[in-house]
N, C-alpha and C positions, 0 to 999 in steps of 0.2 A: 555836744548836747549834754555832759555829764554834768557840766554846770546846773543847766534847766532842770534836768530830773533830783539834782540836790535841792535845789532852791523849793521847786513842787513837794518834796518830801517834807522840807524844812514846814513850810507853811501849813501843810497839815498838820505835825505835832504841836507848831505852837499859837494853833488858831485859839482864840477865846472870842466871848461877848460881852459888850458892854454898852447898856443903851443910854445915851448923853440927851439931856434934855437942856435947852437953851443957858447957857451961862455956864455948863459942866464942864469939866476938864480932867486930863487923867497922865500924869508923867509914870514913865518908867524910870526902873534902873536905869538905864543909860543914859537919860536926861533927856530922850526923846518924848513930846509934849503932844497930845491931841487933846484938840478940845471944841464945841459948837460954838458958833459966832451969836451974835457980834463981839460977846468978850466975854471971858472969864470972871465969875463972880466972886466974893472975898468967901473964903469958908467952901466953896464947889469943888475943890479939886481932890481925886481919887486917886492916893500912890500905888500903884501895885511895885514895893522896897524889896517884896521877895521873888520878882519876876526873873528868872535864871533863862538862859538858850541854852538844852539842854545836848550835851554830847549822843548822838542819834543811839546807843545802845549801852547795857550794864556791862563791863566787860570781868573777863577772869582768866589766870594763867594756871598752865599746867604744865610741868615741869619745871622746879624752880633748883633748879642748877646755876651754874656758873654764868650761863646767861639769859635764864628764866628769870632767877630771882633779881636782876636788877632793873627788869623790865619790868616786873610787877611794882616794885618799890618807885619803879619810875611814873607807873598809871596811876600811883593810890597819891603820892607826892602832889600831882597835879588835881586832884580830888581835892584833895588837904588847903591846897592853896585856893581853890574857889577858878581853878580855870576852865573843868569840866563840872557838868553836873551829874555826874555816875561815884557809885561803888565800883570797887575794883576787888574780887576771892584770886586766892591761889591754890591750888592739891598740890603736894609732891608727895611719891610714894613716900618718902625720908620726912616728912613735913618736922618732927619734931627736932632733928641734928638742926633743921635751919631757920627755925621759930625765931629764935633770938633777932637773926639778922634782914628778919619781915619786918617790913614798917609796921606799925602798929594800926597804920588806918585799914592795913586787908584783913577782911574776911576769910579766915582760916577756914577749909572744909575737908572733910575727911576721907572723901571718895571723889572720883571723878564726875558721879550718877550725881551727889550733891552739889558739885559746883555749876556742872552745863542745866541742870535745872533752874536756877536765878541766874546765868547770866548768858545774854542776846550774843554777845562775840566773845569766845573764848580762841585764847593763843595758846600754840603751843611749841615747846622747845626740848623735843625729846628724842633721843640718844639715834634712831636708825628706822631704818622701813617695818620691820616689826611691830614695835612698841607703838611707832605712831598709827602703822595702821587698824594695831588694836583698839585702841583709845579713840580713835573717828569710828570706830564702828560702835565703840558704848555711847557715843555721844549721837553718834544718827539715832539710835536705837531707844534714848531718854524722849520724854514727851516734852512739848515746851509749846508754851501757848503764839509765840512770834516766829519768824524763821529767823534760824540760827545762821549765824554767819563765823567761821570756822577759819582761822588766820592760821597755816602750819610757818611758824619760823625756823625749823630744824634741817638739818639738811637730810633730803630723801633723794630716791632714785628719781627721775622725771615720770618713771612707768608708776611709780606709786603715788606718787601725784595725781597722776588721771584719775588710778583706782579711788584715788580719795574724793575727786570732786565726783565722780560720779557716786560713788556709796549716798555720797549727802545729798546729790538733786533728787536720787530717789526718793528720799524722804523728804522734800520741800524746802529743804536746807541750801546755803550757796559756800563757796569755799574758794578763799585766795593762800597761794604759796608765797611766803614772802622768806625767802632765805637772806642772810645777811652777813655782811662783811668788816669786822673791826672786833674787836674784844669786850669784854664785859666795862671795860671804863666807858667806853664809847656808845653803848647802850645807856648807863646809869646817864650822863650826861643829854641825852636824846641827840647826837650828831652820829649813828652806826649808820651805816650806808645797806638799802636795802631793797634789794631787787623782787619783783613782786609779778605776779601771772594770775589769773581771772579770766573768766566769760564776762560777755558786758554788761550780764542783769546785774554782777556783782563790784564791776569795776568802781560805782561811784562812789557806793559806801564803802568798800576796801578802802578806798586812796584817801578818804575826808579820816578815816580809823586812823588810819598809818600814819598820817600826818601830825597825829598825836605823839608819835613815836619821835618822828625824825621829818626833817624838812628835805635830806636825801634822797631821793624813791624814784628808780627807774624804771616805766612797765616795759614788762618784755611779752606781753601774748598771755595766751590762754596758758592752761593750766600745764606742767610739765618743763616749760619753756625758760621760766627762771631758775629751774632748777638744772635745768640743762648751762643754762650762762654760768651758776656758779660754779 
């Protein structure tokens, strides 16, 4: 039923109104045509040219290392190209050693508190059980008007895993482990293979995120359990 509950979700973000009165008609971007019978009149019809479907959250990375940073360049890339309709920020402690090699469509931000404040799904790819479970705990602890959905790409213990999805249900937040497998060419190109663990409330937006990443993605369970397979 993950299907259902995407498709429900989908339909509320991109409900509008439009009231058609006999001869009106209204195309979309995609050449999709509605219109009130018996037929369309010369001059009646309404384009909505800037109608976008839009990628369900703003996303941001954190830790832009060796295979941060091309995961970021590979989210803003696809922004740039008109395939998602988001912004994509990046934090790295080092942000400026690696400015240069940021796309230029990310949103540079200088703390951690500044980037999980605008964006709904922040990834992250950082060095060990420490670091990451500091930085879920700034980032539970930031206010945000949506719930946050928290994607750890780094490799952690399975036991810090849980600590982490639990830190965040506390605060109304959801959190998938997606660790991965291939190198940083394999990332920049979006073919890294990535195994990925969730509770269900968050599986379906997880796996619709990730897919953005890579068409790869194996789920393995709830939270811990990916991290255990890698």
């Amino acid at each position: 039923y993950d299907a259902l509950k995407t498709f429900d979700r989908l339909c509320d973000e991109l409900r509008f109104s439009v009231t058609l009165s006999e001869g009106d008609g209204v195309i979309f971007n995609n050449q999709r045509f509605l219109h009130s019978r018996p037929q369309v009149k010369e001059g009646r019809v309404i384009k909505y040219s800037s109608f976008h479907a839009p990628v369900p959250d703003s996303l941001g990375v954190i830790g832009l290392g060796a295979m941060g940073l091309p995961l970021c360049n590979l989210l803003a890339s696809l922004s740039a190209d008109g395939k998602v309709n988001t912004e994509c920020g990046g934090y790295d402690i080092d942000l400026k050693s690696i400015s240069e090699d940021l796309n230029s469509e990310v949103t540079r931000h200088e703390s951690v508190t500044s980037l999980c404040k605008e964006a709904d799904t922040l990834f992250l790819f950082l060095p060990d059980d420490s670091s990451t479970e500091l930085c879920v705990e700034e980032i539970a602890n930031t206010p945000h008007p949506r719930q946050r959905l928290v994607i750890n790409m780094g490799t952690i213990s399975p036991e810090c895993s849980k600590r982490l999805q639990q830190m965040l249900a506390s605060k109304g937040h959801q959190y998938c482990e997606a660790p991965v497998s291939g190198g940083p060419a394999a990332v920049a190109k979006g073919q890294v293979t990535i195994m990925y663990a969730c509770d269900e409330a968050a599986h379906a937006r997880a796996t619709e995120i990730l897919q953005l990443i890579s068409p790869k993605l194996t789920f393995c369970g709830d939270a811990g359990s990916a991290s255990a397979v890698k």
